[in-house]
C-alpha atoms as one frame of an Amber mdcrd trajectory, in Angstrom:
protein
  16.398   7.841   6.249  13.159   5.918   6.116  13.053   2.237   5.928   9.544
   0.451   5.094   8.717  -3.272   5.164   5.763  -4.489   4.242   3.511  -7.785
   4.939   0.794  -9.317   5.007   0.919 -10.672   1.138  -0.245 -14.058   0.099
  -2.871 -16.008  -1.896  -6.754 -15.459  -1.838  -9.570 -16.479  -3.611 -11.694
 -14.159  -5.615 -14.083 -12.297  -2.794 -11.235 -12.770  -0.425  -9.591 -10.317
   1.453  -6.108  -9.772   2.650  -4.687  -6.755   4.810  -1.743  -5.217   3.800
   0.879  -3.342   6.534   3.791  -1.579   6.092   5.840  -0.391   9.077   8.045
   2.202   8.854  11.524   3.537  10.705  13.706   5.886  11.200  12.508  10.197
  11.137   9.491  11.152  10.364   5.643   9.315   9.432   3.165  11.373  10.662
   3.861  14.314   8.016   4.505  12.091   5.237   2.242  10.889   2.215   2.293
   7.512   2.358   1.561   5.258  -0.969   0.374   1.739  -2.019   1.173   0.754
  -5.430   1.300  -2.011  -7.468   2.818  -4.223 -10.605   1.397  -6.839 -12.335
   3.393  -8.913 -14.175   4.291  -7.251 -17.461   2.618  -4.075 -16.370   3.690
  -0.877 -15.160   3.361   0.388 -11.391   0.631   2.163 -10.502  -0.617   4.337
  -7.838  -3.268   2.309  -5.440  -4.226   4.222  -2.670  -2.708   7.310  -0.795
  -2.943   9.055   2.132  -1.411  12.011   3.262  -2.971  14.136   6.516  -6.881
  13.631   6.262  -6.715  13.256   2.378  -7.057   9.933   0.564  -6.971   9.038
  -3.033  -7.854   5.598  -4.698  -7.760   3.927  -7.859 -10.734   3.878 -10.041
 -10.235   0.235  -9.896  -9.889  -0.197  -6.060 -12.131   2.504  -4.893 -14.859
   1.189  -2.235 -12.939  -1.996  -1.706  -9.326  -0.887  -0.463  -9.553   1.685
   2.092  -6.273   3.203   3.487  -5.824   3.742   6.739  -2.628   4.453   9.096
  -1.570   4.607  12.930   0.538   7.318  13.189   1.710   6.257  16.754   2.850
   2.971  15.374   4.259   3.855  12.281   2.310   1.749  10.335   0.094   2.490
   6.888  -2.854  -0.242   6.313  -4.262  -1.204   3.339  -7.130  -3.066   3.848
  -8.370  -4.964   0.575 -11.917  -6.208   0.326 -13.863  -8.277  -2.665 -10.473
  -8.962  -4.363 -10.007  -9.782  -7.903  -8.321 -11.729  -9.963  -6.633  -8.572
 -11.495  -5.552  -7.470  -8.651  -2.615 -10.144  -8.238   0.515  -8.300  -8.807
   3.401  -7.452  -6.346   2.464  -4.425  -3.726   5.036  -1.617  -2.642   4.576
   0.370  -0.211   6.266   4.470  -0.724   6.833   7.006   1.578   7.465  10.774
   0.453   8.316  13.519   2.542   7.179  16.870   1.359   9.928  18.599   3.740
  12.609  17.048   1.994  11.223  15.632  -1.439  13.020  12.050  -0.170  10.931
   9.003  -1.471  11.022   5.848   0.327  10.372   2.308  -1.074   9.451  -1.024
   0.984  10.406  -4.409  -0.979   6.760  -5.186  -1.901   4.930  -8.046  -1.018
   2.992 -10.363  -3.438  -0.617 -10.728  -3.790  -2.115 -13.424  -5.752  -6.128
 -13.866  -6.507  -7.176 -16.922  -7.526  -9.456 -19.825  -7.735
Protein backbone atom coordinates (compact mmCIF):
# COMPACT_ATOMS: atom_id res chain seq x y z
CA UNK A 1 0.00 0.00 0.00
CA UNK A 2 1.03 3.50 -0.94
CA UNK A 3 -0.40 6.48 0.69
CA UNK A 4 0.31 10.10 -0.93
CA UNK A 5 -0.53 13.53 0.49
CA UNK A 6 0.00 16.36 -1.16
CA UNK A 7 0.59 20.29 -0.32
CA UNK A 8 1.61 23.15 -1.03
CA UNK A 9 -1.82 24.43 -2.88
CA UNK A 10 -3.17 27.89 -2.55
CA UNK A 11 -3.88 31.18 -4.38
CA UNK A 12 -1.45 33.11 -6.77
CA UNK A 13 -1.54 35.77 -9.02
CA UNK A 14 -0.98 35.38 -12.68
CA UNK A 15 3.14 35.16 -13.05
CA UNK A 16 3.11 33.62 -9.65
CA UNK A 17 4.47 30.54 -8.69
CA UNK A 18 3.59 27.89 -6.22
CA UNK A 19 5.49 24.48 -5.48
CA UNK A 20 3.65 21.55 -5.27
CA UNK A 21 4.88 18.27 -2.92
CA UNK A 22 3.55 15.13 -2.46
CA UNK A 23 5.04 12.72 0.09
CA UNK A 24 4.58 9.35 -0.12
CA UNK A 25 4.47 6.03 2.39
CA UNK A 26 4.47 2.81 2.78
CA UNK A 27 6.68 0.15 -0.06
CA UNK A 28 8.15 1.29 -2.73
CA UNK A 29 8.96 5.16 -4.58
CA UNK A 30 12.02 4.96 -6.16
CA UNK A 31 10.75 2.41 -8.99
CA UNK A 32 7.52 3.98 -9.39
CA UNK A 33 6.12 6.54 -12.08
CA UNK A 34 4.96 9.16 -10.28
CA UNK A 35 2.08 11.63 -11.80
CA UNK A 36 0.69 15.21 -11.42
CA UNK A 37 -2.65 15.76 -12.77
CA UNK A 38 -5.24 18.02 -12.70
CA UNK A 39 -9.23 19.07 -12.85
CA UNK A 40 -10.66 22.13 -13.51
CA UNK A 41 -13.91 22.69 -12.60
CA UNK A 42 -16.24 21.08 -15.12
CA UNK A 43 -13.33 19.51 -16.89
CA UNK A 44 -11.87 16.24 -17.07
CA UNK A 45 -8.43 15.16 -15.36
CA UNK A 46 -5.58 15.36 -17.16
CA UNK A 47 -2.11 14.21 -17.15
CA UNK A 48 0.42 17.24 -16.02
CA UNK A 49 3.71 16.11 -15.64
CA UNK A 50 5.37 12.61 -15.07
CA UNK A 51 8.31 11.15 -14.11
CA UNK A 52 9.36 7.80 -13.96
CA UNK A 53 13.43 6.83 -13.71
CA UNK A 54 15.26 9.64 -15.80
CA UNK A 55 12.16 10.12 -18.12
CA UNK A 56 9.79 13.09 -17.88
CA UNK A 57 6.75 14.01 -19.79
CA UNK A 58 4.76 17.39 -19.70
CA UNK A 59 1.76 18.89 -20.93
CA UNK A 60 1.80 20.91 -24.02
CA UNK A 61 0.29 23.46 -21.84
CA UNK A 62 2.78 23.31 -18.87
CA UNK A 63 5.90 22.46 -20.68
CA UNK A 64 8.92 24.96 -19.77
CA UNK A 65 7.07 26.26 -16.77
CA UNK A 66 6.35 23.08 -14.48
CA UNK A 67 9.31 21.00 -14.17
CA UNK A 68 9.05 17.70 -12.16
CA UNK A 69 11.40 16.75 -10.01
CA UNK A 70 11.60 14.07 -7.01
CA UNK A 71 13.90 13.01 -3.93
CA UNK A 72 13.89 9.57 -3.93
CA UNK A 73 15.48 9.42 -0.37
CA UNK A 74 12.62 11.42 0.97
CA UNK A 75 9.86 10.10 -0.75
CA UNK A 76 8.74 13.09 -2.10
CA UNK A 77 7.71 14.12 -6.00
CA UNK A 78 7.95 18.12 -6.67
CA UNK A 79 6.19 19.96 -8.97
CA UNK A 80 7.51 23.14 -9.30
CA UNK A 81 5.09 25.64 -11.24
CA UNK A 82 6.45 28.80 -12.77
CA UNK A 83 4.58 31.85 -14.82
CA UNK A 84 1.16 30.45 -13.73
CA UNK A 85 -2.02 31.08 -15.44
CA UNK A 86 -5.21 31.74 -14.91
CA UNK A 87 -6.14 28.33 -16.56
CA UNK A 88 -4.25 26.59 -14.60
CA UNK A 89 -6.57 26.88 -11.37
CA UNK A 90 -8.09 23.55 -10.92
CA UNK A 91 -7.58 20.94 -8.09
CA UNK A 92 -4.01 18.93 -8.35
CA UNK A 93 -3.63 15.06 -7.59
CA UNK A 94 -0.84 13.59 -7.20
CA UNK A 95 -0.68 9.37 -8.63
CA UNK A 96 1.63 6.85 -8.03
CA UNK A 97 1.82 3.57 -10.29
CA UNK A 98 3.89 0.73 -9.78
CA UNK A 99 4.88 -1.13 -12.86
CA UNK A 100 5.73 -4.35 -10.59
CA UNK A 101 2.36 -4.63 -9.50
CA UNK A 102 0.08 -2.41 -11.86
CA UNK A 103 -1.31 -0.78 -8.25
CA UNK A 104 -2.20 3.00 -8.77
CA UNK A 105 -2.08 5.30 -5.96
CA UNK A 106 -4.04 8.59 -5.51
CA UNK A 107 -3.22 11.63 -3.00
CA UNK A 108 -6.45 13.86 -2.11
CA UNK A 109 -5.36 16.77 -4.37
CA UNK A 110 -4.72 20.07 -3.38
CA UNK A 111 -6.27 23.27 -4.93
CA UNK A 112 -4.62 25.78 -7.00
CA UNK A 113 -6.22 28.97 -7.81
CA UNK A 114 -4.67 31.82 -10.33
CA UNK A 115 -5.95 34.95 -10.08
CA UNK A 116 -5.88 38.65 -10.06
Amino acid sequence: QVQLVESGGGSVQPGGSLRLSCAASGTGFGDHTMRWYRQAPGKQRELVAESSGAHTYYADSVKGRFPISRDNAKKTVYLQMNSLKPEDTADYYCNSYSIDTGNNYWGQGTQVTVSS
